[in-house]
N, C-alpha and C positions, 0 to 999 in steps of 0.2 A: 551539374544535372545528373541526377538520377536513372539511369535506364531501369526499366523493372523488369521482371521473370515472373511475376504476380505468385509467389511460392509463399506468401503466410497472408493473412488477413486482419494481423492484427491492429488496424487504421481501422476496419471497418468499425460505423455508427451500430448501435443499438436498435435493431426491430422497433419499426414506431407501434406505437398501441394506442391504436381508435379509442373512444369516450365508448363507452355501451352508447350514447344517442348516436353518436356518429357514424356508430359501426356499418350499418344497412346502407347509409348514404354512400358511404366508401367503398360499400362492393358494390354497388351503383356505379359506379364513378369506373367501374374497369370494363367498360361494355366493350371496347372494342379487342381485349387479352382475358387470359384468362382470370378469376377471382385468385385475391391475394392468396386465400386459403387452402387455394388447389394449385399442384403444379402443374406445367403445361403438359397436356399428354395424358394425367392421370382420371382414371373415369371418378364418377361421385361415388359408386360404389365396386366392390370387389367382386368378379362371379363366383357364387360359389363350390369350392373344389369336391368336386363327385367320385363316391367311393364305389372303384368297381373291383366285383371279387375277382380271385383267381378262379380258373378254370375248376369245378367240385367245391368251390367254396359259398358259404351262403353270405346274404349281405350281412346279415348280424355279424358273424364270425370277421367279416373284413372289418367292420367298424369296433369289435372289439380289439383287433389289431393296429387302430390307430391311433398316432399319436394323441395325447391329452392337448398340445395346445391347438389340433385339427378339429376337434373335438366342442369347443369352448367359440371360434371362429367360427363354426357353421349356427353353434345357437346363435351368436350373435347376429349373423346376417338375417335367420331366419325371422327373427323378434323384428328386426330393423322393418324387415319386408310387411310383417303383418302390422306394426303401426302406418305403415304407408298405404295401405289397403284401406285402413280402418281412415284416414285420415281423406282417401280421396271420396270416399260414400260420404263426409258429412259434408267436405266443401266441395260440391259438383263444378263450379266453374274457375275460378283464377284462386289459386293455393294464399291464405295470408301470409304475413312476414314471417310469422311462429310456427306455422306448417313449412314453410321451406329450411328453418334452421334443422327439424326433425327431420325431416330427408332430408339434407346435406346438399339440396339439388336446387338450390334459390335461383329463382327469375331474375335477371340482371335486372337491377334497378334500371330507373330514366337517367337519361343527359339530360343536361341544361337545353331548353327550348332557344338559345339565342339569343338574350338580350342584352347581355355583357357583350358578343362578340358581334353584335349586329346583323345579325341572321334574319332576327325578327325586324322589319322595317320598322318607320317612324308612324305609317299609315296602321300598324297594327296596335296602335295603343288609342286608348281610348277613355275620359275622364270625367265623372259627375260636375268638376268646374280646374279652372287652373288660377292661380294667381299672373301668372305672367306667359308669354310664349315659351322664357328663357326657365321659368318651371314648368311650363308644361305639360302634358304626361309623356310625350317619346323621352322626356328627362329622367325618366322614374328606371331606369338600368344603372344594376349593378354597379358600380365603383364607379359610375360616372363621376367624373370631376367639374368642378365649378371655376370660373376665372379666376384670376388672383388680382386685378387690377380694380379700380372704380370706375365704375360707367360698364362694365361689363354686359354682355346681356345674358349670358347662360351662369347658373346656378347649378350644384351637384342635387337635384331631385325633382321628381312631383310635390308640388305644393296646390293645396286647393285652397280656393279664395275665405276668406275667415268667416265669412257669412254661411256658410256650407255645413249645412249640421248632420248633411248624412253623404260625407266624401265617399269615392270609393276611385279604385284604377282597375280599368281593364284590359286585357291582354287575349288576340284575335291570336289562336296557334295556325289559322290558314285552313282548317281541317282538323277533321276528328282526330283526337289525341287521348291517348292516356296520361293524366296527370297525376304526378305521386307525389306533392311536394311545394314547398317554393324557400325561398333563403331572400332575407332582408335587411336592409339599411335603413340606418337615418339621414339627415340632410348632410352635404361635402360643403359648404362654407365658411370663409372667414368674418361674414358677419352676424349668423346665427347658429344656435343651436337647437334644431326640433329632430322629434324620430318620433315613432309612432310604437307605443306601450303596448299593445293588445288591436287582437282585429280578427273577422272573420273573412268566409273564405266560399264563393257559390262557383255555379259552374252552370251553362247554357248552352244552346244548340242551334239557336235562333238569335239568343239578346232578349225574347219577348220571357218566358219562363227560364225562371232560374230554382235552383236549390244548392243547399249547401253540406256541406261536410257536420257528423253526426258524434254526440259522444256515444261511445259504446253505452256508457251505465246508467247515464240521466236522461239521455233522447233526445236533448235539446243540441241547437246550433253549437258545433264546438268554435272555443274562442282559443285561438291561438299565443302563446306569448310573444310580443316584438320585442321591440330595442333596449338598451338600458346608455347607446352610448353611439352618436353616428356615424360611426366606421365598422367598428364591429358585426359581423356579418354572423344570422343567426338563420338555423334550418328549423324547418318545422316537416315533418312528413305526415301526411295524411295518416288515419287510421284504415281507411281503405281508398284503393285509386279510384279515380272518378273517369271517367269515357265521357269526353264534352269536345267541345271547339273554342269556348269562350272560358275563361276564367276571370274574376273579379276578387282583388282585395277591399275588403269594408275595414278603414280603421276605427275601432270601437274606442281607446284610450289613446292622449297622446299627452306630452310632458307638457307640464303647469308653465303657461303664458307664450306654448311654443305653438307649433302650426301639425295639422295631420299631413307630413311630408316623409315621403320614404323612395329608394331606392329598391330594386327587384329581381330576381331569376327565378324564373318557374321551371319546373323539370318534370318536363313531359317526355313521351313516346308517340311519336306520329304514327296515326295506325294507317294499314294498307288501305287503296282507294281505288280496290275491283273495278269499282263502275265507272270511275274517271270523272267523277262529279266535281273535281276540286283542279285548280291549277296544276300541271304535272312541273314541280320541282327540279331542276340542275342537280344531278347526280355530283354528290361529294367524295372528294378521294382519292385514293391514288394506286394504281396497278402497279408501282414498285413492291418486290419484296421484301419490306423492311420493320425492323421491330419499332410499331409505333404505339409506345408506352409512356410512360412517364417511369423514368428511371432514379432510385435517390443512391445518394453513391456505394453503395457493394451491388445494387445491379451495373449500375453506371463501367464501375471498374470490371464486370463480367463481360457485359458487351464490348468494351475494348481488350479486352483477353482475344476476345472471338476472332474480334476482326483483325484482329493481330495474327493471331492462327489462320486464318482465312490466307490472308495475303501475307506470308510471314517476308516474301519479296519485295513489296515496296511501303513499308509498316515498320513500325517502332514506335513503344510508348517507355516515354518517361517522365519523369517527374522534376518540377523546377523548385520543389519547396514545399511546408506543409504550412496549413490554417492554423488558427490560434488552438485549435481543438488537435491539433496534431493529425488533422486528414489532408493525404496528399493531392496538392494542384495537379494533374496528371493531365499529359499534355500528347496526342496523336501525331505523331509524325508522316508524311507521305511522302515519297519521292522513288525515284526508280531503284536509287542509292539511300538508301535511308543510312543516317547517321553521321555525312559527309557532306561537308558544304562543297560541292563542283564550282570551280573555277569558271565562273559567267554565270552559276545560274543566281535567280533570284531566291530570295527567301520569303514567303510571305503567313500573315498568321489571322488567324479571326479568334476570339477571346468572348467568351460568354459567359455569363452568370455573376458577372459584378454585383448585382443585385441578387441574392439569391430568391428572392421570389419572381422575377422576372426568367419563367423558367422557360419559356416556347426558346429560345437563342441557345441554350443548354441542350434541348431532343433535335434541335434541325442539326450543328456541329453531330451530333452521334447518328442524325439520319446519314449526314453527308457523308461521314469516313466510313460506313456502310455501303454508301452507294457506288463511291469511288472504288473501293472496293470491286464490288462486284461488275463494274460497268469496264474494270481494266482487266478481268478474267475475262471477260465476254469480248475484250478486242476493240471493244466502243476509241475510234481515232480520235475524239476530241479528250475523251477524260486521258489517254495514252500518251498525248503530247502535253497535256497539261500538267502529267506526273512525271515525265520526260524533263519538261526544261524547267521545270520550279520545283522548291522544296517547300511542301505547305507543312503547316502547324497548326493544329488546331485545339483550346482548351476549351472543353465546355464549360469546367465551373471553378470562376477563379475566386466563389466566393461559397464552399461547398459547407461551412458552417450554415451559414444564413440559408442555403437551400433544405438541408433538413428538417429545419423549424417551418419554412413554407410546405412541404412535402406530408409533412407529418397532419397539416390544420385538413389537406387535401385542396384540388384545385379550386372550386368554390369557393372557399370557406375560408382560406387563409387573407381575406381582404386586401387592402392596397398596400398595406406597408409590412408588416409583418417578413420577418425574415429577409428585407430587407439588405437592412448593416450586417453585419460579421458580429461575435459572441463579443467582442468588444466595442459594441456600438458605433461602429468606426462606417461611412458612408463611401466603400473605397474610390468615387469615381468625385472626394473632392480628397482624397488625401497624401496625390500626388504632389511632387513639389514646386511652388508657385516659381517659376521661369520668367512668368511674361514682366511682371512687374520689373524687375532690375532690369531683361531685357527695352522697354520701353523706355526705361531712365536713361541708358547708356541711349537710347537714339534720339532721345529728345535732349541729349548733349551732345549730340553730333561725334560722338564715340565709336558708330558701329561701320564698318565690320571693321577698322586699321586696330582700335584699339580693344575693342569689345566684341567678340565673335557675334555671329547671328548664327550659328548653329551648333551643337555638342557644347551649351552649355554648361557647365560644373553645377552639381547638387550643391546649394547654400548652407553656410557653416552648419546652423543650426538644426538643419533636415537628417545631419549627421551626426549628430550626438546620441551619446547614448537614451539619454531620454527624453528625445523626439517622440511625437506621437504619431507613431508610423506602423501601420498594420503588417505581421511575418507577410499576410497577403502578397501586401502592396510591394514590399522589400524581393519579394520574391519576383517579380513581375518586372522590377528594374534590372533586376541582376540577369535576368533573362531576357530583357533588352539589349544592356550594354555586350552580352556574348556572344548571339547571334544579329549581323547586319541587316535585320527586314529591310526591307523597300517599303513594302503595301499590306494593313492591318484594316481591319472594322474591329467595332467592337458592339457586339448586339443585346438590346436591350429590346422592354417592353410597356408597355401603355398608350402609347402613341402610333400614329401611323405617318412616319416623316424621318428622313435620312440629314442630319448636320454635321456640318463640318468647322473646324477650327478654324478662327480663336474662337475659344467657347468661353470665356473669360473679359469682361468688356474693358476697354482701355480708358475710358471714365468713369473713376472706381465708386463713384454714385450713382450711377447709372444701371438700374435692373436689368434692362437691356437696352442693344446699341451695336450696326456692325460693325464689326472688328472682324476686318480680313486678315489674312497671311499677304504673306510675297508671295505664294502660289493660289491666289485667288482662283484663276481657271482654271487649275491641275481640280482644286479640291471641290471643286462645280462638277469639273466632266465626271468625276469620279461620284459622286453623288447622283449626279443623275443617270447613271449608267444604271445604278441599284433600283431606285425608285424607279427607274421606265421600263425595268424589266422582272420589277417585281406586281405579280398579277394584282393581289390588291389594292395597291398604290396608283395604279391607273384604271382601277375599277370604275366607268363609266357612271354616275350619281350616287356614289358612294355618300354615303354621308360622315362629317365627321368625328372622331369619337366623340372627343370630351369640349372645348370650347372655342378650340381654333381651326379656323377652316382653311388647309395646310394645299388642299388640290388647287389653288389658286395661285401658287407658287410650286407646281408642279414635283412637291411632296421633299421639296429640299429648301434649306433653310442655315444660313449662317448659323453657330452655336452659340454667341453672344445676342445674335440678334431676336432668337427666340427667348433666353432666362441666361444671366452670367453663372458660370461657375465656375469658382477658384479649385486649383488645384487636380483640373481634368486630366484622363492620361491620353484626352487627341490631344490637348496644347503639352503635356508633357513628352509625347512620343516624336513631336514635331522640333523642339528647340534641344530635345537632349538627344538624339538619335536621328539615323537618316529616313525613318521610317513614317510615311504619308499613312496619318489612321481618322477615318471617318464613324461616326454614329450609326446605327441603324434601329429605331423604333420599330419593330416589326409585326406589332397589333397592338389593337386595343385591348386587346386582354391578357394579360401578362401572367396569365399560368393556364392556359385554353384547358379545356376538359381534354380527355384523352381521344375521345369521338373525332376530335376536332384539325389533331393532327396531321393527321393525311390530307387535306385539303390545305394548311397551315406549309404543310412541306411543298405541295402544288405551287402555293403564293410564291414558294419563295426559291426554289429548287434553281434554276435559270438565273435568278437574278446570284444567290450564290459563286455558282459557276463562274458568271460573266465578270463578275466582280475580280475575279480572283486573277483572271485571264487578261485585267487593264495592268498587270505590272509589267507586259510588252510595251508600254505606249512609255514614249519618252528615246532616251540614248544610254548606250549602255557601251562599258569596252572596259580596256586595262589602260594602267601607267606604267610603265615599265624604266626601270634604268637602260639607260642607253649602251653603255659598255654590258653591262652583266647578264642582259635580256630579263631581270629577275623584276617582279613585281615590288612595287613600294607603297607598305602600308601608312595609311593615314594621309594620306595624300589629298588636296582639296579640289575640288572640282567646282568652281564659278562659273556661273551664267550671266552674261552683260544683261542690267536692266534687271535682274530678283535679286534681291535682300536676304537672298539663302543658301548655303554651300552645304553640298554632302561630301562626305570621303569617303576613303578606299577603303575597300576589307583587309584582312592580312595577308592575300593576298594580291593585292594592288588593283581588285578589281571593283568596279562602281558600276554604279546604275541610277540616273536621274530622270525622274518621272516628267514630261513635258507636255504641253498640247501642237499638232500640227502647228509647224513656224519654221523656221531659220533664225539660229543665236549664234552666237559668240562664247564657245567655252574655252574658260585658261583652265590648266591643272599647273599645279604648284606643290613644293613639296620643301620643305629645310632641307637644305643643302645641295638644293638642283635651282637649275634655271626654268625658270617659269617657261611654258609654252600656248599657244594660244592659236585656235583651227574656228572654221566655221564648221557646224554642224544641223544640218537638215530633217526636221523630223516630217514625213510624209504621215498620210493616212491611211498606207499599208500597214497592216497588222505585223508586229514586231517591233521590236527597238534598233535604232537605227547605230550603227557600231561608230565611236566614236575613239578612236583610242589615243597613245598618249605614249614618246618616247622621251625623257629630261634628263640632260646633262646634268654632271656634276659643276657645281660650282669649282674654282680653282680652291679656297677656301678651305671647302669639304674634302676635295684631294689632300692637299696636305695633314688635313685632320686624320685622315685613313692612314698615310704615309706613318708619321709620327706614332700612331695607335698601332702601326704592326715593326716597328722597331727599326723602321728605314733610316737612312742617312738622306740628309738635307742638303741639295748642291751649293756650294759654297756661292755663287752667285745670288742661288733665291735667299741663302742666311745674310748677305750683307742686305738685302732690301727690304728683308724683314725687321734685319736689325733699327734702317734707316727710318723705317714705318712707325716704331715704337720710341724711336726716340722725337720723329713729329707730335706724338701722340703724348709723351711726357711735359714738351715745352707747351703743347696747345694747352694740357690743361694746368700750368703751373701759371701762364696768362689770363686764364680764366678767373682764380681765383682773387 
C-alpha cells in the first residue's frame, strides 16, 4: 500500500470537454455549486480598478502614468459593460442562452423535474392511451427497466395502443414550473425494439389550452429530434423556456413496424408559490456542511487532501493500486491511530464505484469521511467512539476508469450502462474468482471442513496465471483483502432500491435464480436489515417501486442468488477467501442522481451508514494466546458448533466473529497446540462479547522447538522416540 503526500498530479485525468450541444445543459446540471467555468468565490466580473491622482495631480497626468496593461483592462471591462447595457434594453425580461454567454453571468439551468428519481409520482403522468398497465405512462421515466423473465408485467416504457394515430405523454410538474428542456429514450426490452424518431413538445396551465414550442426562422411548431437506438439518452432544450404546469410529448415519427414508445426526464424549475395555491412540498436537504458535488477524480483526490488536512489526526490516505488507465484506487483511512491495526480493534471498509457509472455510492463515501470528520472536531460521542474502537476504510471508486466516461456524458445523459466496466470491458463485480463451485463439490462429497476448508479458500490455478482475465482493479482489491483482517464490508451500488446478501451465486448452475444461503444465514439478514430499516428511503411509506420488482414486500432485503445469479461476486468472494462478512447496497433508483439531488440522497442514507458500520460490535471478539509465552498466535481457527464457517486470527492472535443474540460453543485450534473449547454468550448489549483463548503446546510441538534451537534430547525421550519409529517402519513394511 501506498500512503500519499498528494505532492504531483500526474494520475490526473484530462478536463472532460462538453459537445457545444451539451455545454448549457451541463452548466445546468451545477445548480447546487458553483458553474464549472467559474471558481468558487470568483465574481463573473472584475471591478474595475480606479485611478486616483496624487495630491496636485490631474486625472490625465495619473492615467498617463499608468501602466499599459492597466490601460487595456479597463477598456475591456468598459466595452463588456456597454454590451451588457445594450443587451438588457433589447431583452427586458429573462436574458437568452446567447445573452448570458456575453455577460459571463448565465442563469443556472433546470434540474431534472424527478422522474428518473421518482419525485414525480405515478398519479402525475398522464396518457392519450397505453397498450398495457405494465406500459403505462408512469412507465415512461428515464432508464426505467423492464422484467427479464416471461410472463412479466412491467416493460421498460410508455407504449400507446397501436390504434392511436395522435399518442402523446403528459407530465403534471404539481405547479407552475419553468421548463427548459426534456432528454429521451426508446423502449428497455428483450422482446422489442421501438423509440420514437421525432416529436413535438406543448405546454398548459389547465390541460384545456395548450401551445407549443416555436422555430425561431419558420414560425411553425418546432419538431424535435428523438431516438435512433433505445438506450441512448438524447437532450433536446427548448429555444426559449416555457412557464406552464403541464407539459406533453406528441410523438410525430417513430421506427418502421415499431410502436410510439419512449422513456422521459423533463428539466424544469419550480417557480415560487406566494399565494400558496398549490400543495406546500417537504423541503429537501440537508444542513450539514458539506461539499455536495459530483466529483471526477482530480477533484475527487482534492477533497480527500482536504479532509486529510482537516483531521490530519485520525485520517490517512493511501492507495492499494492503480486502474488500467493508471489512476489511483485511493482509499480514506479513519481511526484515532490511523496507519495501525490496534490489537482488538476491528477493521471495516465500504467500497464504491465498482460500477463507474453508479456514481451516488462514490459522493455519499466522500460526504461521509467529511462528515466524520467534522462531527469528531465538534466532540459528537457517537462518531468519537466509533473512530475510537474501529479502523474504517473507505474507497469511493474502485472502478475510477469507468467513472470518468459516466462523468464526462454528465448525470442525465450518461444512460444506464455506460461507463459501466473498466477501459477493459471487464464487469468487476463478476471478475472475482469463482469459490463457490469447488467449495460446493467438496461438500457435496462430504469433504468439508476435515478435508476441504469452508473458509480462506485458495485462488484456483488458473485465476493465477499470467494470462488470467483479471482486471489491475480487481487484483488490487484481493491483495488489499488478503493484508488487512476486515470483519465487516458493503459494497454500494446503484439502480435499485434493495440491500443483498451472499450467496449471490445460485448452487444449481441452471438456475437464474434460486436461494442460496451461507452458514451465516442470520448474521447476513440482521445485517441487511439493519441498512435497509434505517435507511430513509427504503422504508418510505407507499413508495413505489423502481423498475419491476416490488422489493418493500420483503422489507427491501433479499438473498443475492435469489434475486439474479452472479458468478464471480466479491460478497461470495470476500466470504469464502477472507474473514470479512460483505453485503450489497442498491441505494436508488438512480444511479448517477443530478447534483440537486444529493443532499436529500445523503439524508436517505447518512444513519443507515453509520449504523451499518457500528454492527461489527455484534457478535464475540477476543485473543488466543500461547499459554507459556502469553504471545498471540497467528492464523489460528476459531469454530462455532452448528455454522459451516471458521475465521482466524490476525497476526496478532486476535479474532472477531460476527454472531446473532445465542449461546455457542467455540473451539479455537491452532498447529501445534491443543485445541480448547468454552461456551460463549452473545447478549443484546451492544458490543462484542470477549471470548478469549489460552492453548497449550502440543508435546510434539515442544520438541519440534527443542530440536529447532539446538537442544539436547533426554536420553529417555530418544529411546521412545527411537521405539515409535521403528513401530512405524514394521507397520508399514506389513502394509505393503
Amino acid at each position: 500500500m501506498e500512503e500519499i503526500e498528494f505532492s504531483d498530479a500526474r494520475d490526473s485525468p484530462p478536463a472532460p470537454t462538453p459537445t457545444p450541444r451539451e455545454h448549457k445543459f451541463l452548466e445546468g446540471a451545477q445548480t447546487t455549486s458553483v458553474p464549472r467555468t467559474t471558481r468558487p468565490g470568483t465574481p463573473a466580473f472584475r471591478t474595475p480598478h480606479t485611478l486616483t491622482p496624487m495630491p496636485g495631480e490631474s486625472k490625465e497626468e495619473a492615467k498617463k502614468k499608468a501602466k499599459p496593461k492597466l490601460r487595456v483592462k479597463v477598456r475591456v471591462v468598459k466595452k463588456k459593460k456597454v454590451v451588457i447595457k445594450k443587451k438588457k434594453k433589447l431583452v427586458p425580461t429573462q436574458p437568452s442562452p446567447e445573452n448570458q454567454e456575453i455577460t459571463q453571468d448565465p442563469e443556472p439551468g433546470c434540474p431534472p423535474l424527478g422522474l428518473e428519481s421518482l419525485r414525480v409520482s405515478d398519479e402525475q403522468f398522464q396518457a392519450s392511451s397505453s397498450q398495457s398497465y405494465g406500459l403505462g405512462a408512469h412507465r415512461g421515466r428515464l432508464n426505467i427497466q423492464s422484467g427479464l423473465e416471461d410472463g412479466d408485467l412491467f416493460d421498460g416504457a410508455w407504449c400507446p395502443e397501436p390504434e392511436d394515430d395522435r399518442p402523446w405523454l403528459q407530465v403534471d410538474a404539481g405547479r407552475t414550473a419553468r421548463f427548459t428542456g426534456v432528454i429521451t429514450q426508446g423502449r428497455n426490452s428483450i422482446w422489442r425494439y421501438d423509440w420514437v424518431t421525432s416529436y413535438k413538445v406543448q405546454f398548459s396551465n389547465d390541460t384545456l389550452t395548450w401551445w407549443g414550442t416555436k422555430n425561431r426562422s419558420s414560425g411553425l411548431d418546432e419538431v424535435f429530434p428523438g431516438n435512433s437506438d433505445p438506450d441512448t439518452s438524447v437532450l433536446a432544450l427548448f429555444s426559449q423556456p416555457q412557464v406552464a404546469r403541464y407539459i406533453r410529448l406528441l410523438p410525430q415519427t417513430w421506427l418502421d413496424g415499431g410502436a410510439a414508445c419512449l422513456r422521459l426526464e423533463v428539466l424544469a424549475c419550480l417557480l415560487p408559490d406566494p399565494n400558496g395555491l398549490f400543495p406546500r412540498e417537504p423541503q429537501l436537504g440537508s444542513s450539514d456542511p458539506l461539499d455536495f458535488r459530483h466529483h471526477n477524480y482530480k477533484a475527487m483526490r482534492q477533497l480527500m487532501k482536504k479532509v486529510n488536512e482537516q483531521c490530519p489526526n485520525i485520517t490517512r490516505v493511501y492507495s492499494i493500486g492503480k486502474s488500467y488507465q493508471g489512476l489511483k484506487l485511493y482509499v480514506m483511512e479513519m481511526s484515532d491511530k490511523p496507519g495501525e491495526h490496534e490489537l482488538g480493534e476491528p477493521e471495516v471498509r465500504y467500497v464504491a464505484g465498482m460500477h463507474g457509472n453508479e456514481a451516488l455510492g462514490r459522493e455519499l463515501l466522500l460526504l461521509l469521511m467529511q462528515y466524520l470528520c467534522l462531527e469528531f472536531l465538534r466532540g459528537n460521542p457517537r462518531v468519537t467512539r466509533l473512530l475510537t474502537e474501529t479502523r474504517i476504510h473507505l474507497l469511493p471508486s474502485m472502478n475510477p476508469d469507468g467513472y470518468e466516461i459516466a462523468y464526462q456524458k454528465g448525470s442525465e445523459l450518461v444512460g444506464w450502462a455506460e461507463g459501466r466496466w473498466t477501459r477493459q470491458y471487464i464487469d468487476l463485480n463478476h471478475n472475482f474468482a469463482d469459490l463457490n463451485t469447488p467449495f460446493w463439490e467438496a461438500e457435496d462429497e462430504g469433504l468439508v471442513p476435515h478435508k476441504f476448508p469452508n473458509h480462506h479458500l485458495p485462488l484456483p490455478a488458473y485465476y493465477v496465471m499470467p494470462n488470467a482475465t483479471v482486471a489491475p482493479e480487481t487484483r488490487a482489491v484481493i491483495d488489499w483483502m488478503q493484508r488487512i483482517p476486515f470483519v465487516l464490508s458493503a459494497n454500494l451500488h446503484g439502480g435499485e432500491l434493495v440491500v443483498s446478501y451472499p450467496f449471490d451465486m445460485t448452487r444449481t448452475p441452471w438456475e437464474a435464480r434460486e436461494l442460496t444461503p451461507t452458514p451465516d444465514e442470520p448474521v447476513f439478514r440482521w445485517l441487511s436489515t439493519v441498512y435497509a430499516g434505517t435507511s430513509r428511503a427504503m422504508h418510505e411509506p407507499g413508495r413505489r417501486p423502481c423498475h419491476s420488482e416490488d422489493f418493500s414486500q420483503h422489507g427491501h432485503v433479499i438473498n443475492g442468488a435469489e434475486w439474479h445469479s452472479v458468478v464471480g461476486s466479491m460478497n461470495d468472494f470476500s466470504y469464502l477467501h477472507t474473514n470479512c462478512f460483505e453485503i450489497t447496497v442498491e441505494l436508488s433508483c438512480d444511479k448517477f442522481p443530478h447534483e440537486s439531488e444529493l443532499p436529500q440522497e445523503w439524508e436517505n442514507n447518512k444513519d443507515a451508514l453509520i449504523t451499518y458500520l457500528e454492527q461489527v460490535r455484534m457478535g464475540i471478539s477476543g485473543l488466543v494466546l500461547d499459554k507459556d509465552t502469553e504471545q498471540g498466535i497467528p492464523d489460528a481457527v476459531i469454530a462455532v458448533d452448528g455454522i459451516n464457517h471458521d475465521v482466524t486470527t490476525a497476526p496478532g492472535g486476535d479474532y472477531w466473529r460476527m454472531l446473532t443474540p445465542g449461546d455457542y460453543m467455540v473451539t479455537a485450534s491452532a498447529e501445534g497446540y491443543h485445541s480448547a473449547t468454552k461456551g460463549c454468550r452473545v447478549s443484546f448489549e451492544e458490543g462484542p462479547t470477549p471470548c478469549h483463548f489460552r492453548l497449550s503446546k502440543t508435546p510434539k510441538q515442544r520438541l519440534r522447538e527443542l530440536l529447532a534451537a539446538g537442544a539436547k534430547v533426554p536420553p529417555d525421550l530418544r529411546r521412545r522416540l527411537d521405539r515409535l519409529r521403528g513401530r512405524g517402519v514394521r507397520a508399514g513394511g506389513a502394509g505393503r
